[in-house]
LUMMI-289779 format. One record per residue (C-alpha): chain; y, x, z. Coordinates in steps of 0.02 Angstrom, whole numbers. Layout:
A  Y  X  Z $
...
***
This chain:
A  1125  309  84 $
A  1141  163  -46 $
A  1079  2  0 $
A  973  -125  -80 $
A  1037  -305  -139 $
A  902  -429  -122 $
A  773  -398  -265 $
A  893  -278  -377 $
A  872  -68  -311 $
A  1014  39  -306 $
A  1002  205  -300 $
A  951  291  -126 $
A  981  478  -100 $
A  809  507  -49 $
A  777  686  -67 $
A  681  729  85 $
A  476  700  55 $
A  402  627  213 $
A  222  594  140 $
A  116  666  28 $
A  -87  649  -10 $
A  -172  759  -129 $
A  -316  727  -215 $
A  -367  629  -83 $
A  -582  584  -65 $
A  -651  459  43 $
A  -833  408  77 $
A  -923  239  156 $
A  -1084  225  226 $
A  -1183  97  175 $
A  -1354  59  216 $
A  -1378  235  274 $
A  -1312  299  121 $
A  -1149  380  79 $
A  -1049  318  -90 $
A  -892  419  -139 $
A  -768  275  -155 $
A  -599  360  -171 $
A  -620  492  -296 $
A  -444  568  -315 $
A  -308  459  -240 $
A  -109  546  -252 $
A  39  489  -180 $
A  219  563  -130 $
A  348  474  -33 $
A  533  528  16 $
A  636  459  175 $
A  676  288  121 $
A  588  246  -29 $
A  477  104  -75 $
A  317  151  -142 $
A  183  42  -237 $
A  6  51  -254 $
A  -56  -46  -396 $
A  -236  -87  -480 $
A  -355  -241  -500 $
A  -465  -280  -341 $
A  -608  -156  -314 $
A  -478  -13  -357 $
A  -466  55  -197 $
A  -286  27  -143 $
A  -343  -13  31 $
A  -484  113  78 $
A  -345  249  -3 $
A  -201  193  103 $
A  -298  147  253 $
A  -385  320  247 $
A  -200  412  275 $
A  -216  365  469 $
A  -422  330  460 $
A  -423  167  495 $
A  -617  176  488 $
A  -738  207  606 $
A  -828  380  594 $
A  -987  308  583 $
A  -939  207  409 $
A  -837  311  320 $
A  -775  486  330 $
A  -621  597  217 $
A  -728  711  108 $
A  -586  816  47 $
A  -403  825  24 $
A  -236  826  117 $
A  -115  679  195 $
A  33  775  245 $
A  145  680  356 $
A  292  760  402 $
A  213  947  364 $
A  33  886  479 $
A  -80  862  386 $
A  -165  706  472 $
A  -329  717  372 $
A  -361  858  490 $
A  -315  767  655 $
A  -454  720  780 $
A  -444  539  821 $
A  -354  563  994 $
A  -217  644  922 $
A  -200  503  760 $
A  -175  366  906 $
A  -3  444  937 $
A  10  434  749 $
A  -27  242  728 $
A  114  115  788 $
A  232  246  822 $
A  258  356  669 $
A  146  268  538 $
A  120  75  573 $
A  18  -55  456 $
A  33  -218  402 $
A  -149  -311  371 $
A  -191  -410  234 $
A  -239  -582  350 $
A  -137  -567  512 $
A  -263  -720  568 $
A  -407  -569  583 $
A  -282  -444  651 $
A  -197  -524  779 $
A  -291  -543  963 $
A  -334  -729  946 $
A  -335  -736  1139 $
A  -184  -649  1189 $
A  -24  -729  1196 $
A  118  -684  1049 $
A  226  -587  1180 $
A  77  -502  1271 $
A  12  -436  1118 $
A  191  -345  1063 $
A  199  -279  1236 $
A  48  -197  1223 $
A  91  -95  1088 $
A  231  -33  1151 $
A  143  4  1319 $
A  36  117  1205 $
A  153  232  1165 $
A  220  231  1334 $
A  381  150  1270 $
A  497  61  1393 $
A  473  -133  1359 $
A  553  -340  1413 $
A  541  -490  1376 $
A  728  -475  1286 $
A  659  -319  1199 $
A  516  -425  1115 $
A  601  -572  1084 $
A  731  -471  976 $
A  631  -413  872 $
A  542  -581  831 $
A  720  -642  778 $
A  746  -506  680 $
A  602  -548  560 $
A  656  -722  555 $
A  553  -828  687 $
A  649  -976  787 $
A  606  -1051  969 $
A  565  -856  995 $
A  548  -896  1185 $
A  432  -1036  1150 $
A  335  -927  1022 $
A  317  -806  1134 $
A  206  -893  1253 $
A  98  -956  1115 $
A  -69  -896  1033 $
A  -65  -845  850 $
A  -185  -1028  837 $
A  -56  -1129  856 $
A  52  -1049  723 $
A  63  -1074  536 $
A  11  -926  421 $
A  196  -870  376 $
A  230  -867  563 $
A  76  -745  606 $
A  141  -621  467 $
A  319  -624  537 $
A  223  -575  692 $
A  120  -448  609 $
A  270  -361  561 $
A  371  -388  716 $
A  232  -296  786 $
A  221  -161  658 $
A  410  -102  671 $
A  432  -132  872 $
A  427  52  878 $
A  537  106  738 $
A  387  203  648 $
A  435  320  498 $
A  310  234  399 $
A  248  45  349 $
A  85  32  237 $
A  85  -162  206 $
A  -91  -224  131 $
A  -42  -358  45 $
A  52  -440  162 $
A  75  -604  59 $
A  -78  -640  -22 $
A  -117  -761  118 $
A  25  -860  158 $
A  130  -993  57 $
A  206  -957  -120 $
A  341  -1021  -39 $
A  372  -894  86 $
A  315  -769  2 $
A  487  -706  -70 $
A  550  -729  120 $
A  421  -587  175 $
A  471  -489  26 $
A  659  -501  71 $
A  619  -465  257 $
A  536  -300  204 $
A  678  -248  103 $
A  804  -284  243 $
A  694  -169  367 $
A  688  -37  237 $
A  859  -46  229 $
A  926  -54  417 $
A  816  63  481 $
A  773  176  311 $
A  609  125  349 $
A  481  214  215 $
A  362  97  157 $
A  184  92  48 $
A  151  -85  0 $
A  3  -142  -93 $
A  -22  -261  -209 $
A  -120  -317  -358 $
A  47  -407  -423 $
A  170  -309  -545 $
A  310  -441  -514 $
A  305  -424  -344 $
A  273  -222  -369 $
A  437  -234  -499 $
A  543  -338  -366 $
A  509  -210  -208 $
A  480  -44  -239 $
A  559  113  -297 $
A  389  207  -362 $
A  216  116  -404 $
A  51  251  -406 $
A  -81  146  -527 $
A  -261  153  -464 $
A  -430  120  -557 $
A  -597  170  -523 $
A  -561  253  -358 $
A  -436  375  -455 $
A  -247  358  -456 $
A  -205  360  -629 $
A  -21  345  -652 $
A  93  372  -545 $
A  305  372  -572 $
A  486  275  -559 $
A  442  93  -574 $
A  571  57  -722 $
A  509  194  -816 $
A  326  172  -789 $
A  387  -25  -851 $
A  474  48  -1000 $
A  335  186  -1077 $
A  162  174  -977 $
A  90  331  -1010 $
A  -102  251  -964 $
A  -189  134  -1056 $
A  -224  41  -913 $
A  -46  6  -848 $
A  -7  -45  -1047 $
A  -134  -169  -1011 $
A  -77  -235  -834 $
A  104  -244  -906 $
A  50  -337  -1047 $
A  -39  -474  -931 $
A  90  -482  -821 $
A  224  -521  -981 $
A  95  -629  -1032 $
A  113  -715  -884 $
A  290  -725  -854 $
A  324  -784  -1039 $
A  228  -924  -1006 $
A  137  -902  -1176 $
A  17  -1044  -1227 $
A  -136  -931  -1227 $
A  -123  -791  -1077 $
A  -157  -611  -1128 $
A  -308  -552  -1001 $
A  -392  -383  -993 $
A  -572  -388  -1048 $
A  -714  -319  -950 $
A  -739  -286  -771 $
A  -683  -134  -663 $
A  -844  -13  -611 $
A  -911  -8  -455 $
A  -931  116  -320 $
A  -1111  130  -377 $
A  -1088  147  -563 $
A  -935  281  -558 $
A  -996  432  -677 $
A  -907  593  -710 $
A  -807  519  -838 $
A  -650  414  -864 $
A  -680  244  -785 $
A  -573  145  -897 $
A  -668  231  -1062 $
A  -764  46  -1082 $
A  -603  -63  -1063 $
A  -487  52  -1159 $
A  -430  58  -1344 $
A  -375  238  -1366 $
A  -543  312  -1298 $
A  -612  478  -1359 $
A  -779  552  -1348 $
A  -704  683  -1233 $
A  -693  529  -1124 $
A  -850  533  -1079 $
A  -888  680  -1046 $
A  -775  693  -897 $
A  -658  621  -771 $
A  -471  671  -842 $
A  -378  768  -752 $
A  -195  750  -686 $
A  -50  787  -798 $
A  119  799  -719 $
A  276  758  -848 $
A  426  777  -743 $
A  430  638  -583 $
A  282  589  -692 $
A  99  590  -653 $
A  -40  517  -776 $
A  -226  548  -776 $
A  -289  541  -961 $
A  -367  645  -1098 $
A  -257  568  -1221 $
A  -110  660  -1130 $
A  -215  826  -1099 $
A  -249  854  -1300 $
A  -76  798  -1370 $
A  57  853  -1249 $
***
């Protein structure tokens, strides 16, 4: 397969589709009442490929990704309907004994703030062995302390030894995803996996994730509210507002024609942005709420091309090619 130079994609011969979640529905509890938060969430991912998932906070780009292995407790949230085929299993299906072989060693993921993920009582080395103990996986201390150098860390003995406490933030995510890819998963969902650390790193992580992807054709899902960093990493982005995914396709095309009003409007903040124009373009208006989602198009009181068919329900998917865009515009006049 092609590789990838540092922030410019080649192309991969990625033909073989590893993941793929359809019209994927997730539910919280919350205060002994259950709110739909995920309303339709779609994704596809081939061996090798970068994907993005894009959209303001309150989207749902976590609860989506995070619902693909369940990383929620029964008793707070539950999948109300779809599929998340992994590898031809369909893991929305699997009881939670049989997902623990799943997590670390097929799928692993990055959180957002490694200071809440890491064991803040367990020393650096202890905590990698562990996960390789979990999956019964032969593990040393050489073992460990290779793959801290491979994500960049120095004085890896030393580190070892330590607690994440007495590390700096850049230094706990290095960890984080030592930890993640210690057993060569198929899989990396990264939360935003920068959004806590350094500006100054932050390009480092992104690099780092890029070289993993490429040595060991490592899929990966990263999240992000950023379209530079979205443009500079991945492959694919899948657009999310309103608990619905609402675009979805090749990241330079999606860049060149949006097909959504929304992603015309992220696009045009993030130029806005980058141009370093005088006054900054911003999006008016504020993203719904679990609470106030109706059975219509969530964007209809932010967007400029609205119709009264807008309202009266939520749009459904249109495919165009590798394209994918949820909007009544694109239902009427294609």
């Amino acid at each position: 397969m092609a590789t990838i130079c540092k922030g410019l994609h080649m192309a991969k011969s990625m033909t073989k589709k590893m993941l793929e979640v359809k019209n994927l529905k997730v539910s919280y509890i919350n205060e002994n009442e259950s709110v739909q938060i995920i309303r339709g969430f779609d994704l596809s991912l081939k061996k090798g490929e970068i994907v993005g998932v894009l959209g303001e906070s309150g989207s749902g780009k976590t609860i989506s990704t995070s619902a693909i292995v369940k990383l929620f407790d029964s008793a707070d949230g539950h999948i109300d309907a779809g599929e998340v085929r992994f590898e031809n299993i369909d893991l929305a299906k699997l009881k939670e004994k049989q997902l623990i072989e799943v997590r670390g060693k097929k799928i692993s993921y990055i959180f957002q703030n490694p200071a809440s993920a890491l064991h803040p009582f367990k020393r650096v080395g202890r905590q990698l062995a562990g996960t390789l103990k979990a999956h019964k996986l032969p593990f040393s201390k050489e073992k460990i302390a290779s793959v801290l150098k491979e994500v960049g860390l120095d004085n890896v003995e030393t580190i070892y030894e330590m607690y994440p406490a007495q590390l700096s933030g850049g230094q706990n995510q290095r960890i984080m995803i030592a930890q993640s890819i210690i057993c060569k998963p198929e899989l990396l969902i990264a939360d935003e996996p920068t959004s806590s650390i350094d500006a100054s790193i932050r390009k480092r992580i992104l690099d780092l994730l890029l070289q993993i992807n490429t040595k060991y054709q490592m899929s990966i899902v990263f999240i992000t509210h950023d379209f530079d960093i979205a443009k500079y990493l991945c492959d694919r982005i899948v657009v999310m507002y309103g608990g619905l995914s609402v675009e979805e396709g090749p990241m330079n095309e999606i860049l060149d024609s949006p097909l959504h009003p929304y992603t015309m409007e992220l696009i045009k903040c993030a130029s806005s942005l980058d141009n370093h124009e005088e006054t900054l373009y911003s999006l008016e208006g504020m993203p719904p709420t679990p609470y106030e989602f109706e059975d219509e198009c969530p964007f209809i009181n932010r967007c400029k091309f609205k119709l009264d068919l807008c309202a009266k329900r939520i749009p459904e998917v249109v495919v165009m090619g590798d394209r994918k865009v949820r909007c009544t515009n694109h239902i009427i006049y294609t």
